[in-house]
Backbone as numpy.savetxt, mean C-alpha at the origin, in Angstrom:
# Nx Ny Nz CAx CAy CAz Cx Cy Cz
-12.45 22.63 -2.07 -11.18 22.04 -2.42 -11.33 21.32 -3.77
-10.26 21.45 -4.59 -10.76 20.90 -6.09 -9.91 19.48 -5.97
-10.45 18.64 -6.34 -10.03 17.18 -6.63 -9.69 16.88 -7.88
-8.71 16.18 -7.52 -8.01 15.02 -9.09 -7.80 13.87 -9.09
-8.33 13.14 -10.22 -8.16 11.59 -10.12 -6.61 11.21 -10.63
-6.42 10.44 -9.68 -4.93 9.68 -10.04 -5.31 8.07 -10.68
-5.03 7.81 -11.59 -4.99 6.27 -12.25 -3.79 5.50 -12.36
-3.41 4.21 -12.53 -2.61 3.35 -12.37 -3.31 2.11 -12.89
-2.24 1.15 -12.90 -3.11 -0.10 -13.65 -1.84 -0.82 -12.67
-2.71 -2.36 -12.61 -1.91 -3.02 -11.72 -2.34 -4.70 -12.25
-1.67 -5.41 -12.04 -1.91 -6.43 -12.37 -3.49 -7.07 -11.51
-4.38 -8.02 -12.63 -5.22 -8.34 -12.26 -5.69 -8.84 -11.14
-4.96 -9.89 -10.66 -4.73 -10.62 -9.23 -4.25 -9.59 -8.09
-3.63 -8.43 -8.36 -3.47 -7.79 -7.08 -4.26 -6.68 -6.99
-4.96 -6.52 -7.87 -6.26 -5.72 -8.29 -7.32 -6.20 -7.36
-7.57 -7.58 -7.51 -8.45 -8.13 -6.76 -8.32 -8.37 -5.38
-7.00 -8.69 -4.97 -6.68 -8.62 -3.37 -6.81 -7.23 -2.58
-6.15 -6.67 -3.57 -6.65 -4.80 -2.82 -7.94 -4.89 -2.38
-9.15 -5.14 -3.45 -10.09 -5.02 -3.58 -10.82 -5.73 -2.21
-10.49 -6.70 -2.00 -10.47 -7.92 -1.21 -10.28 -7.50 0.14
-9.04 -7.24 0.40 -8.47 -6.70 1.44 -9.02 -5.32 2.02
-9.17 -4.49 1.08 -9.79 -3.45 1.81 -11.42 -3.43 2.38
-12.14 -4.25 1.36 -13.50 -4.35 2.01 -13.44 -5.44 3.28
-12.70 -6.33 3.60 -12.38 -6.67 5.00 -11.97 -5.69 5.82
-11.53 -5.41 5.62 -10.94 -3.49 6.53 -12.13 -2.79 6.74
-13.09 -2.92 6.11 -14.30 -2.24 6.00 -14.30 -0.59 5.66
-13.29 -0.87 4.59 -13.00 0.66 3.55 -13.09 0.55 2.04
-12.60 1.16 1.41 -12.31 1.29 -0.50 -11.16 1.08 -0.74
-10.69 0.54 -2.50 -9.77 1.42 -2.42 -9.49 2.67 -2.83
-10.63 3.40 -2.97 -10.38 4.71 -3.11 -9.76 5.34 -1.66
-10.43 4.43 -1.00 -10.11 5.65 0.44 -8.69 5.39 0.55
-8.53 4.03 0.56 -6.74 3.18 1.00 -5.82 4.47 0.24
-6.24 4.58 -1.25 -5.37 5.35 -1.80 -5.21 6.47 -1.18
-6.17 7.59 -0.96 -6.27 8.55 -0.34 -5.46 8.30 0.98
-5.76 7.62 2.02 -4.79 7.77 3.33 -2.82 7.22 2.97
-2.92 6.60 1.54 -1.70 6.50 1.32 -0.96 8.44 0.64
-1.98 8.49 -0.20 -1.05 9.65 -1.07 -0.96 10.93 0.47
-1.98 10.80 1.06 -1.95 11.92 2.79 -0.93 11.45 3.22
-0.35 10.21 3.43 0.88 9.63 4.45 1.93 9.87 4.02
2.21 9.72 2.42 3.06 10.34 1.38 3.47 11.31 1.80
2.68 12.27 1.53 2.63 13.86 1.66 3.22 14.43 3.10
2.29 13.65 3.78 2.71 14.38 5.74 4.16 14.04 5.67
4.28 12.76 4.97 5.87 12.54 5.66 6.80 12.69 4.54
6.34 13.52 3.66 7.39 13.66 2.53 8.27 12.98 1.63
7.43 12.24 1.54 8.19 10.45 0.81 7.53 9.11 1.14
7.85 7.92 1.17 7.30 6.98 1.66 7.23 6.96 3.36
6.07 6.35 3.84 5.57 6.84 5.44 6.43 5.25 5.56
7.37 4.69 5.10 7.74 3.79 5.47 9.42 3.18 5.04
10.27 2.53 5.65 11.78 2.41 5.17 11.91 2.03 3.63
12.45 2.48 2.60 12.75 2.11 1.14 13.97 2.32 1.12
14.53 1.35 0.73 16.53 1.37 0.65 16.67 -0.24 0.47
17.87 -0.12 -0.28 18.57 -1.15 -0.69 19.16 -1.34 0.31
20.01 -2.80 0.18 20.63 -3.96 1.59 21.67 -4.57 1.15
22.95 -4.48 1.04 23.67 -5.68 0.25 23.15 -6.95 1.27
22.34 -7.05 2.45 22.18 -8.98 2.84 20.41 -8.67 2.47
20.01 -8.05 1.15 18.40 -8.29 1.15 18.46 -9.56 0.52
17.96 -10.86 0.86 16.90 -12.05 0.23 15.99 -11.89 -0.52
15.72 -12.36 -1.43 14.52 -12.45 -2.17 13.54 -12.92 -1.65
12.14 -12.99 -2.10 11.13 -13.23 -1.00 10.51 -14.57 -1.52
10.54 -15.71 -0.95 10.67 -17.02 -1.64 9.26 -16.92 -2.58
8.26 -16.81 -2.50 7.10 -16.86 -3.46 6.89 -15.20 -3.28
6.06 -15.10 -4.33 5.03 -13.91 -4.72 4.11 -13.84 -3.64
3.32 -15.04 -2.75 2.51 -14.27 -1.94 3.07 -13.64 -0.96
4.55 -14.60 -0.44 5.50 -13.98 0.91 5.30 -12.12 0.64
5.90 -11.80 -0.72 5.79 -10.72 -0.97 4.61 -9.65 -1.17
3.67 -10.29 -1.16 2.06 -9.59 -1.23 1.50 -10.00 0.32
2.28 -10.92 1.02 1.71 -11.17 2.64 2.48 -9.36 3.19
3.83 -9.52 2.68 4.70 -8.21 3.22 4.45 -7.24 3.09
3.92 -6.60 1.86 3.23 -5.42 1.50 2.07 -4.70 2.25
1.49 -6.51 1.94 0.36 -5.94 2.70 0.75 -5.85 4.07
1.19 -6.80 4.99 1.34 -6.23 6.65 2.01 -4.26 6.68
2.64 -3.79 5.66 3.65 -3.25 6.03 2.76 -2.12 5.48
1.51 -1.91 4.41 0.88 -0.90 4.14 0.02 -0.59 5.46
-0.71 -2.23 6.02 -1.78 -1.49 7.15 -0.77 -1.25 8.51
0.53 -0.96 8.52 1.27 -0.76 9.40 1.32 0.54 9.51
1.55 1.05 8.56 1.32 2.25 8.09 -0.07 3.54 8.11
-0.93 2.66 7.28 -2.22 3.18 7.63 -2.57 3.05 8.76
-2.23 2.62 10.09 -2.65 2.32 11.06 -1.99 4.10 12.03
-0.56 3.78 11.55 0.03 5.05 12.13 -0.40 5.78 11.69
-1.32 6.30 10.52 -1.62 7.84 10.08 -2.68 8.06 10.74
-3.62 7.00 11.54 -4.85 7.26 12.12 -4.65 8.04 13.29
């Protein structure tokens, strides 16, 4: 099977929480990526709800929103297992 690298750049601080977060998981993020772009793929779009809300809130701080992500990615990765 022939492989291709996908790159992205992300801000420093959430660079490091990935980083962070996944070796508590006791994975990469190479792998994280990999079971995301597979979950992508199986389910033909995001493996998870994306849509606008006219009653969406804003998420009072930046971590609320990096606490959310993150619950809602290993929610995800959890279902592709």
């Amino acid at each position: 099977m022939a492989m291709r690298q996908i790159a992205t750049r992300v801000d420093a601080e959430q660079a490091e929480l990935f980083k962070e977060t996944t070796r508590k998981l006791g994975t990469t993020p190479a792998d994280v990526l990999r079971m995301f772009v597979t979950a992508f793929n199986s389910h033909r779009g995001f493996p998870y709800d994306v849509r606008l809300s006219e009653d969406v809130e804003p998420f009072a701080t930046e971590e609320d929103a990096t606490r959310f992500a993150t619950d809602l990615s290993l929610r995800a990765i959890n279902e592709t297992r």
